[in-house]
FIKEDREN-892840 format. One line per 3 residues: their letters; for each residue x negated, y negated, z of N, C-alpha, C. Coordinates in steps of 0.05 Angstrom, whole numbers, padded with zeros to 5 digits, always signed. Atoms other than C-alpha are relative to their C-alpha. Layout:
<pts>
a> X:Y:Z:X:Y:Z:X:Y:Z; ...
</pts>
This chain:
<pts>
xxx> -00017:+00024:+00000:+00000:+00000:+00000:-00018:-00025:+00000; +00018:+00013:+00000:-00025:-00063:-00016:-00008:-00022:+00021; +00005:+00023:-00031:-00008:-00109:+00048:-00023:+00018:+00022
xxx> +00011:-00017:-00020:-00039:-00050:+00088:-00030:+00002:-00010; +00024:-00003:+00003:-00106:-00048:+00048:-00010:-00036:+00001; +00006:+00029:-00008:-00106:-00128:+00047:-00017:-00007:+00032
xxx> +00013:-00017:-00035:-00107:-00112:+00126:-00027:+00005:+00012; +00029:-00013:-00001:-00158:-00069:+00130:-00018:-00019:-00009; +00026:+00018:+00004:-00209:-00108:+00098:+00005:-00027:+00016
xxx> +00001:+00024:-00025:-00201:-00160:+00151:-00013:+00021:+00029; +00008:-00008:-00018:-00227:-00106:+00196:+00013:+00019:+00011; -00014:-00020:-00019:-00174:-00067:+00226:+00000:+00020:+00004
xxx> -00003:-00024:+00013:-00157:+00003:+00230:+00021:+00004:-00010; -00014:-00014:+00025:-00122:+00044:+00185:+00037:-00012:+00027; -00018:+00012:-00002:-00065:+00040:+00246:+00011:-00025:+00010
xxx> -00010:+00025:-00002:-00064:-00027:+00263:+00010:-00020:-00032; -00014:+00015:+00030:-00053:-00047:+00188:+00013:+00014:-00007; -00030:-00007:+00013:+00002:-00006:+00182:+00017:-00006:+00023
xxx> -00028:+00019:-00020:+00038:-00037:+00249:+00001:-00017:-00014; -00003:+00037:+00016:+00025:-00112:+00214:+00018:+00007:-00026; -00016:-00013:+00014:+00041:-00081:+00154:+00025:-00001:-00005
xxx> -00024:-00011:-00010:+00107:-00054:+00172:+00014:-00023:+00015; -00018:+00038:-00007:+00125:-00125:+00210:+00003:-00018:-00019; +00007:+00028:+00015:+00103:-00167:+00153:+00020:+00013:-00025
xxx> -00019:-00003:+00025:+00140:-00123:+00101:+00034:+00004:+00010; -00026:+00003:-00012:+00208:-00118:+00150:+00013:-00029:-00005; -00013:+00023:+00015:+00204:-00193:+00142:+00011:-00014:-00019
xxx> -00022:+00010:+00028:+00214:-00193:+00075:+00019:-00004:-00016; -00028:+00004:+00001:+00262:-00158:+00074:+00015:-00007:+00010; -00019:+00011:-00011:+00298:-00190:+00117:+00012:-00028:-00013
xxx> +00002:+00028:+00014:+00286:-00263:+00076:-00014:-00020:+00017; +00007:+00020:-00019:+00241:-00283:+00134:-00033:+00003:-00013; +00015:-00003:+00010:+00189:-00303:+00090:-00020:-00013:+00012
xxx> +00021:+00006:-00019:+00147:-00345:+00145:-00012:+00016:+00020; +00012:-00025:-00011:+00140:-00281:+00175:-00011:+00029:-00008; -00006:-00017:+00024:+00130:-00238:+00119:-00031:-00003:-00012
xxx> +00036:-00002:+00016:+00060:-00226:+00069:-00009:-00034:+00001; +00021:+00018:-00002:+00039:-00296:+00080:-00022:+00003:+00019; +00022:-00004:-00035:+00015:-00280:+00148:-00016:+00013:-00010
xxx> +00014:-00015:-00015:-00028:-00241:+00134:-00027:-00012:-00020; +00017:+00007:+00010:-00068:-00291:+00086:-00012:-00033:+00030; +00002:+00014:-00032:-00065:-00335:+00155:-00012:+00005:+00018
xxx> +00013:-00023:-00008:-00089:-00280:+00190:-00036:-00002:-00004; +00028:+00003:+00013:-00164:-00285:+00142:-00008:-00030:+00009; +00004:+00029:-00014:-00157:-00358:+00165:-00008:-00005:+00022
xxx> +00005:+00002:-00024:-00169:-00347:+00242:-00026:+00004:+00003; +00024:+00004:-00004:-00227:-00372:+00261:-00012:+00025:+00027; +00002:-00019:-00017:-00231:-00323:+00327:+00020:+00027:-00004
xxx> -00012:-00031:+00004:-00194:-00257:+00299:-00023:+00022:+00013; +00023:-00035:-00016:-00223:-00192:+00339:+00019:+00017:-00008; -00011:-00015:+00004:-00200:-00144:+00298:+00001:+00032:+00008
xxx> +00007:-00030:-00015:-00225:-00089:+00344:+00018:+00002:+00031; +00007:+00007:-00028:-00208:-00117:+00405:+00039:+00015:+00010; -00014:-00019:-00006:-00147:-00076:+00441:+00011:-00014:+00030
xxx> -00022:+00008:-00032:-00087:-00098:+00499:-00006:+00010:+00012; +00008:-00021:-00018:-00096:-00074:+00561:+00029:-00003:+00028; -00014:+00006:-00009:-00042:-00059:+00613:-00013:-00001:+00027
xxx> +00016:+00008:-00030:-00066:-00092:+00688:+00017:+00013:+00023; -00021:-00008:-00023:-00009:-00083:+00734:+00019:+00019:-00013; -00032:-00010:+00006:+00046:-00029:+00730:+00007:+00011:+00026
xxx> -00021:-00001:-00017:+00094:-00025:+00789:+00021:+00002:-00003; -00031:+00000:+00003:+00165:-00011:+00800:+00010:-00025:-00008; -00004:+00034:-00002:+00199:-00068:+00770:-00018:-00016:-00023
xxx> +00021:+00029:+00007:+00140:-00108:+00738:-00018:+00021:-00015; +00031:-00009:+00015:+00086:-00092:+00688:-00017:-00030:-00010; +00009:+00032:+00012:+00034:-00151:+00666:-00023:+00008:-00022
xxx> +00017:-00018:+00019:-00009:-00136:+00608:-00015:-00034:-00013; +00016:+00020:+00003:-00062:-00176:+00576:-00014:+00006:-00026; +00013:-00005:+00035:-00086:-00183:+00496:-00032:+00007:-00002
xxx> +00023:-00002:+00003:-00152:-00182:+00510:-00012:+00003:-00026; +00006:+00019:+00021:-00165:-00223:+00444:+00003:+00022:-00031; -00008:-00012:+00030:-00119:-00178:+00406:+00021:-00016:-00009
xxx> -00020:+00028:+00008:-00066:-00209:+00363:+00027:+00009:+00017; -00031:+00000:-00019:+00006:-00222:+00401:+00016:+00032:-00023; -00019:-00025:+00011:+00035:-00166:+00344:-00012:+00029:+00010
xxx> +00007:-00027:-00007:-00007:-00110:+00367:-00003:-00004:+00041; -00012:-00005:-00024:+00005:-00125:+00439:+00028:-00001:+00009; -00029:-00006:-00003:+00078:-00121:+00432:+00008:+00031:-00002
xxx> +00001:-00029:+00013:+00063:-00061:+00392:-00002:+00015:+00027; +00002:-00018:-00022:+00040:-00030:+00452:+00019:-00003:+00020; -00019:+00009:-00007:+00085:-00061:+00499:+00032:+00012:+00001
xxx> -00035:-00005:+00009:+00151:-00039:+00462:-00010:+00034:+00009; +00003:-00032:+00002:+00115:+00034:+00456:+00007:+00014:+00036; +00005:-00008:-00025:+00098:+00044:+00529:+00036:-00005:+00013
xxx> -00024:-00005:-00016:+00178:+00017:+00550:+00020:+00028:-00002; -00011:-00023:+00014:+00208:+00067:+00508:-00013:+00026:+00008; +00021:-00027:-00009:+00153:+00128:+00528:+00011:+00004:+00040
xxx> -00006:+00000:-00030:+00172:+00104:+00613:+00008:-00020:-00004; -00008:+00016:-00008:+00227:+00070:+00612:+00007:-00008:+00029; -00005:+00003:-00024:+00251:+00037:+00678:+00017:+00018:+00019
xxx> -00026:-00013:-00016:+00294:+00067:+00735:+00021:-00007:+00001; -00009:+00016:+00002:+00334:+00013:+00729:-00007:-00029:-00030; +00001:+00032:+00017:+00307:-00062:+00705:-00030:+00001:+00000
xxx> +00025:-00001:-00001:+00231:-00076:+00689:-00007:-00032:-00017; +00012:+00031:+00000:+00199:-00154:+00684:-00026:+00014:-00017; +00018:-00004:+00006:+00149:-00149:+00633:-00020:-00029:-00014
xxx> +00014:+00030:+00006:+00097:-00207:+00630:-00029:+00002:-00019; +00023:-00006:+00015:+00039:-00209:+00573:-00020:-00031:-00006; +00016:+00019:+00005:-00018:-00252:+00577:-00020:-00009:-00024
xxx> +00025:+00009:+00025:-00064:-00284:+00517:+00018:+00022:-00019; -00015:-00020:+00019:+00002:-00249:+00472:+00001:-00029:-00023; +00001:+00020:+00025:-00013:-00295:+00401:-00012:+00012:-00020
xxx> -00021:+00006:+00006:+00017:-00297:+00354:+00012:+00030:-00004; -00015:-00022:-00004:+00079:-00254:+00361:+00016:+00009:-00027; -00013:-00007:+00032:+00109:-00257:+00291:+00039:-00005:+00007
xxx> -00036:+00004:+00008:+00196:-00243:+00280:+00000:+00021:+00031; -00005:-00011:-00031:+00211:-00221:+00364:+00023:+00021:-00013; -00030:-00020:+00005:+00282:-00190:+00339:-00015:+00026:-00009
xxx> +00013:-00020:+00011:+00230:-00141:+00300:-00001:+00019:+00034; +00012:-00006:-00018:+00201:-00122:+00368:+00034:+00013:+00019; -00022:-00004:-00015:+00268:-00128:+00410:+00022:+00024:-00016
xxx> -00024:-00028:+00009:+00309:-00079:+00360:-00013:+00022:+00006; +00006:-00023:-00010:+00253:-00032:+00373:+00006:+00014:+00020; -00007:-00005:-00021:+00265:-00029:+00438:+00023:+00006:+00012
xxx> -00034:-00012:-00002:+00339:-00024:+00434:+00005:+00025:-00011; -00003:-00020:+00005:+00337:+00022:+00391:-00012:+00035:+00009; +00017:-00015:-00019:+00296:+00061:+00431:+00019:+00007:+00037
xxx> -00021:-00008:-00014:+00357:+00059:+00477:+00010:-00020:+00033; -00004:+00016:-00015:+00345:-00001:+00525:+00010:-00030:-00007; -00009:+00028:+00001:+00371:-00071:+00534:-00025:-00026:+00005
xxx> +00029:+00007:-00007:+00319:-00118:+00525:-00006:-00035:-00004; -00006:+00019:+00009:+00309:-00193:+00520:-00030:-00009:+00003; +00023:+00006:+00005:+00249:-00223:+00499:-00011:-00032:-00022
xxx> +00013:+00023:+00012:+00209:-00290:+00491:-00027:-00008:-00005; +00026:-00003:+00006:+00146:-00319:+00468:-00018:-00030:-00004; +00012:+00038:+00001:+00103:-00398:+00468:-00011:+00012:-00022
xxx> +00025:+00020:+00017:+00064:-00425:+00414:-00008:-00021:+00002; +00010:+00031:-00008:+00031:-00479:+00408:+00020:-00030:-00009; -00030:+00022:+00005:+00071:-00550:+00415:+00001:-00001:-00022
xxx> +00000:+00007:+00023:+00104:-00561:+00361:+00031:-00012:-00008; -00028:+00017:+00008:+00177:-00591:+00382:-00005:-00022:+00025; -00012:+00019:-00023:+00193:-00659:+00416:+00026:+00001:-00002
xxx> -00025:+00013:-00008:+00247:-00690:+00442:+00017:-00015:-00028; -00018:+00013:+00028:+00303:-00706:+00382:-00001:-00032:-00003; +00000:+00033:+00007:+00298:-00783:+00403:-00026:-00005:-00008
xxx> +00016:+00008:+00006:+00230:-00777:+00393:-00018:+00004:+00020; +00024:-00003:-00028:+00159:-00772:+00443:-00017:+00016:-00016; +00024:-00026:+00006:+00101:-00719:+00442:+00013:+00020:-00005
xxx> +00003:-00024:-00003:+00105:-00653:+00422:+00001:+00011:+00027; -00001:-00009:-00021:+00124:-00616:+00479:+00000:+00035:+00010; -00012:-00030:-00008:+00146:-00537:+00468:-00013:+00004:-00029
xxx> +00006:-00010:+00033:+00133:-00492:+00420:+00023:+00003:-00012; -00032:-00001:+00014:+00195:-00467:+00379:+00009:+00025:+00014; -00006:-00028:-00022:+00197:-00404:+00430:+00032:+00003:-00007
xxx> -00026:-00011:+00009:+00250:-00357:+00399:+00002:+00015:+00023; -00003:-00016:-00026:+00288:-00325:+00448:+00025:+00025:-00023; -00015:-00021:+00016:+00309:-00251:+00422:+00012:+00027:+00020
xxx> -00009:-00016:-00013:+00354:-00201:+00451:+00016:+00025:-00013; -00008:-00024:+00015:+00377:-00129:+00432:+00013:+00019:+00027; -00023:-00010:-00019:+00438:-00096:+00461:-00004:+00036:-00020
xxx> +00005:-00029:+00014:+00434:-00009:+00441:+00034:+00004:-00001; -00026:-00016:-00008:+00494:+00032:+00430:-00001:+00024:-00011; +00005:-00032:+00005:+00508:+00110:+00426:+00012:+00002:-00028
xxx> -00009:-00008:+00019:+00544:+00099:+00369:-00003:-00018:-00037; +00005:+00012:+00013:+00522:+00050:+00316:-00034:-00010:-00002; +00016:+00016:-00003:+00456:+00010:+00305:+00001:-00032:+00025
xxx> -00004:+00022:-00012:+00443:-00043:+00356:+00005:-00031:-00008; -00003:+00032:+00008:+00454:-00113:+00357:-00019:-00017:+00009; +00037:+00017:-00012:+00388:-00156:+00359:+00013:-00031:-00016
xxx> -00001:+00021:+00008:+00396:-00233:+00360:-00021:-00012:+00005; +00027:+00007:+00003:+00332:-00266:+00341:+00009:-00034:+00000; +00000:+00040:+00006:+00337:-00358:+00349:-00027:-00001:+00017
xxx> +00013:+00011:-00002:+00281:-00393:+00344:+00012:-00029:+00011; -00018:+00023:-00008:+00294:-00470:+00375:-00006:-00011:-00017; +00002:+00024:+00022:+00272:-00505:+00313:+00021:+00008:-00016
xxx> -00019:+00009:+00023:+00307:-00526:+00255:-00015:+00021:-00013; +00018:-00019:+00012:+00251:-00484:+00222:-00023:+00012:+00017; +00019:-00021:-00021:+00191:-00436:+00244:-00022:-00007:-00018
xxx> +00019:+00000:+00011:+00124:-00449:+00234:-00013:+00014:-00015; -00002:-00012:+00027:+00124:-00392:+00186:+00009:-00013:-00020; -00018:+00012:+00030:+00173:-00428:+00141:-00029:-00017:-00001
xxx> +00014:+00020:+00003:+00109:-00480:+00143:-00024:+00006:-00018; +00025:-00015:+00011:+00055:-00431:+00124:+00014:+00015:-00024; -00007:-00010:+00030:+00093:-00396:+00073:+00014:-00024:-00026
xxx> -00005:+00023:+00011:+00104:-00464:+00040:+00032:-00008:-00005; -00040:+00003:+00003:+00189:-00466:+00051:+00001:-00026:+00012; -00003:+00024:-00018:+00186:-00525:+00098:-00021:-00009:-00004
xxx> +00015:+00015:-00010:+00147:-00575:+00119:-00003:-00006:+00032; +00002:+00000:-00033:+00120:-00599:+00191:+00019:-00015:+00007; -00017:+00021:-00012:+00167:-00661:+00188:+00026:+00016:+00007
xxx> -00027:-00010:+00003:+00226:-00606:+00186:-00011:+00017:+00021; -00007:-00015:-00030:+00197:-00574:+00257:+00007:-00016:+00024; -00015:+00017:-00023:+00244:-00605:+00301:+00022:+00022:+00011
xxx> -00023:-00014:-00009:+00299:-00575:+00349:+00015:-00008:-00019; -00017:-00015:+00004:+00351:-00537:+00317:+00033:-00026:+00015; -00028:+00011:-00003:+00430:-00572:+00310:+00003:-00028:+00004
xxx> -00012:+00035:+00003:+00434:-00646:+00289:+00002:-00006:+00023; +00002:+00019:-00018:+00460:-00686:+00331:+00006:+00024:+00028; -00001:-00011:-00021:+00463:-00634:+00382:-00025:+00017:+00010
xxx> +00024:-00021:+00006:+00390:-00617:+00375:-00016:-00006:+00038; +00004:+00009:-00032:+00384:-00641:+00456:-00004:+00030:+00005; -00005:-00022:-00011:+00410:-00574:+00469:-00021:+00021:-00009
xxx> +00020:-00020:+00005:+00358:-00532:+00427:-00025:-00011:+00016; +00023:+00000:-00021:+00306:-00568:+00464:+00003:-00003:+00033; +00002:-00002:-00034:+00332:-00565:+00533:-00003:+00027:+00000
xxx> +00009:-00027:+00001:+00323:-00489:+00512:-00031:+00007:-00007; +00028:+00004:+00005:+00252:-00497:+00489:-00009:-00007:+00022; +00022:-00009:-00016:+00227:-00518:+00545:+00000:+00001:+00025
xxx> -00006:-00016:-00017:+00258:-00481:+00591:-00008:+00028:-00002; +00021:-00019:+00019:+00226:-00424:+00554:-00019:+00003:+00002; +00024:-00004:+00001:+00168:-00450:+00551:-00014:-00010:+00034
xxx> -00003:+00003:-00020:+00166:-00466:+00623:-00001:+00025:+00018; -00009:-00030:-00011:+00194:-00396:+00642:-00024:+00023:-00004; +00015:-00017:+00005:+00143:-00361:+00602:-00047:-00016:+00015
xxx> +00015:-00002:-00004:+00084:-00405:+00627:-00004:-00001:+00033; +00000:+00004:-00034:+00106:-00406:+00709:-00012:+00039:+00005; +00007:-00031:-00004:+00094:-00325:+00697:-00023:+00005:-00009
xxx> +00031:-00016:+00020:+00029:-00314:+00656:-00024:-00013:+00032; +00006:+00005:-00015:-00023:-00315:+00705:-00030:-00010:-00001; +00016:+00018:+00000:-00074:-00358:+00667:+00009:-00009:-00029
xxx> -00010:+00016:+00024:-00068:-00412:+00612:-00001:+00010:-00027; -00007:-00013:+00023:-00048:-00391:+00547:+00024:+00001:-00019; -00018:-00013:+00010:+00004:-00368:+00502:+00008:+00027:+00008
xxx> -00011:-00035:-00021:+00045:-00307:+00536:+00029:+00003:-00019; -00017:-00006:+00006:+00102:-00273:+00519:+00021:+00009:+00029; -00020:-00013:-00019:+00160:-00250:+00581:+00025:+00021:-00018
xxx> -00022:-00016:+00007:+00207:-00189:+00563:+00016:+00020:+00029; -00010:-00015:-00016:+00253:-00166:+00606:+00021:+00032:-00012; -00018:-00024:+00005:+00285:-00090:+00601:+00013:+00011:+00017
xxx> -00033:-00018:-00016:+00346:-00047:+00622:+00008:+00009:-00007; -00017:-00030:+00011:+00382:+00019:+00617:+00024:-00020:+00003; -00037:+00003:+00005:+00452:+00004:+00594:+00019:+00008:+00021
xxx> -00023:-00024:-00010:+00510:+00022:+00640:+00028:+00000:-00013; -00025:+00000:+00021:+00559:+00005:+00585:-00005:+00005:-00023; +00011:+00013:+00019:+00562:+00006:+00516:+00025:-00021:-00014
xxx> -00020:+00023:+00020:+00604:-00059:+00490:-00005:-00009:-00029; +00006:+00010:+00035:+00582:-00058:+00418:+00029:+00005:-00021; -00022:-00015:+00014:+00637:-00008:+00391:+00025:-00018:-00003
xxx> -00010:+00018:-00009:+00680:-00058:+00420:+00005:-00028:-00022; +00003:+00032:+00020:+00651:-00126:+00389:+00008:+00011:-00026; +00004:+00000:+00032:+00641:-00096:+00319:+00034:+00008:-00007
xxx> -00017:-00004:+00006:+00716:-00077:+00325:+00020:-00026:-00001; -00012:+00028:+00003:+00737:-00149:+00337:-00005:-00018:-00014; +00010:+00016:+00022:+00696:-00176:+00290:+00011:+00004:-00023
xxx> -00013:-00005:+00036:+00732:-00137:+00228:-00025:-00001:-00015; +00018:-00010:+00023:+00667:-00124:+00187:-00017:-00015:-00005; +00014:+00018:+00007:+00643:-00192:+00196:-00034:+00013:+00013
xxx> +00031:-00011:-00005:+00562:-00185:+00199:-00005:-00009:+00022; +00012:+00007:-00019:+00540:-00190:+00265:-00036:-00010:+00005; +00023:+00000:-00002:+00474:-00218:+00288:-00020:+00027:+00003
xxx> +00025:-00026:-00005:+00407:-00168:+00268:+00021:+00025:-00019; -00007:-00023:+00016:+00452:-00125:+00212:-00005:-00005:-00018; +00012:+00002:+00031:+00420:-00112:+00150:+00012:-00008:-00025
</pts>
């Protein structure tokens, strides 16, 4: 494949360029083309890429895990991340906090895994500033998408992926947008996408337990399943995260 040998010659191994891979070509299909084969000419661009270099998990306790990139990229410490919830999941609920996780790519990717994998899972992620305040000021938040994935026994899950911009700094790198078009998300109501930004980005840096870009995911066994439900009230309309 040719995104996967692109990959590789940046260093990786055979399976870390078929996780990226496999995220970057999900994006396409999806039409999320700032997350999709540009990245990965973005990717050749990073001045500090360690394409050896491997996550490591620090703490795991009942409850809580905290894991740390150790100057791998945010997609292959998710990678691990999602693997390990799904392999032991919780007893209950489990806080999962990841330090030096950059860049994370399309979260809903990440969060359907995890649902589909049979838990409930909600998951966010900083980058670097890149929204102010709608009246105007500094840069303050990143566009921290907040993505969540509900399972059910009987259908595909439901994964809702929002970013708080108007656009994603993908749309920027794959040339769809521009910077002047990274602003909170909803006109004249774009207050509200950034009182969610950086509460976000707030949330995810009061937990990381040194400066950085982090990611927070929280997981949970189901004790219901309300999908069967929604998709019956909806009448056929497409729910968020269906192909």
């Amino acid at each position: 494949m040719d995104a996967e040998r692109r990959i590789r010659a940046l260093g990786f191994s055979e399976r870390d360029a078929k996780t990226l891979a496999d995220h970057f070509l999900d994006a396409e299909r999806r039409g999320k083309r700032g997350h999709g084969l540009s990245r990965v000419g973005w990717l050749a661009s990073l001045p500090d890429l360690e394409p050896s270099a491997r996550p490591e998990r620090v703490t795991d306790r009942p409850g809580f895990q905290r894991w740390h990139g150790r100057g791998a990229l945010g997609y292959l410490t998710l990678d691990a991340i999602c693997a390990a919830q799904i392999a032991e999941p919780p007893d209950d609920a489990r806080l999962v906090v990841a330090d030096r996780c950059f860049p994370t790519g399309m979260l809903g990717y990440w969060a359907r895994r995890v649902a589909e994998g049979g838990l409930v899972v909600v998951l966010t992620a900083t980058s670097p500033p890149r929204l102010g305040h709608p009246a105007g000021g500094p840069k303050v938040a990143g566009t921290n998408p907040l993505a969540i994935g509900i399972p059910s026994k009987t259908s595909a899950p439901l994964v809702s992926d929002v970013s708080m911009g108007q656009v994603t700094y993908g749309d920027v790198i794959a040339g769809v947008a521009s910077e002047d078009e990274l602003v909170p998300f909803g006109g004249p109501q774009a207050h509200k996408a950034f009182a969610l930004a950086v509460a976000l980005q707030l949330l995810v840096d009061a937990l990381v337990s040194e400066p950085g870009y982090g990611a927070v995911m929280f997981v949970a066994r189901p004790q219901a399943d309300p999908l069967p439900r929604l998709r019956e009230l909806a009448h056929g309309v497409r729910l968020p995260g269906d192909s």
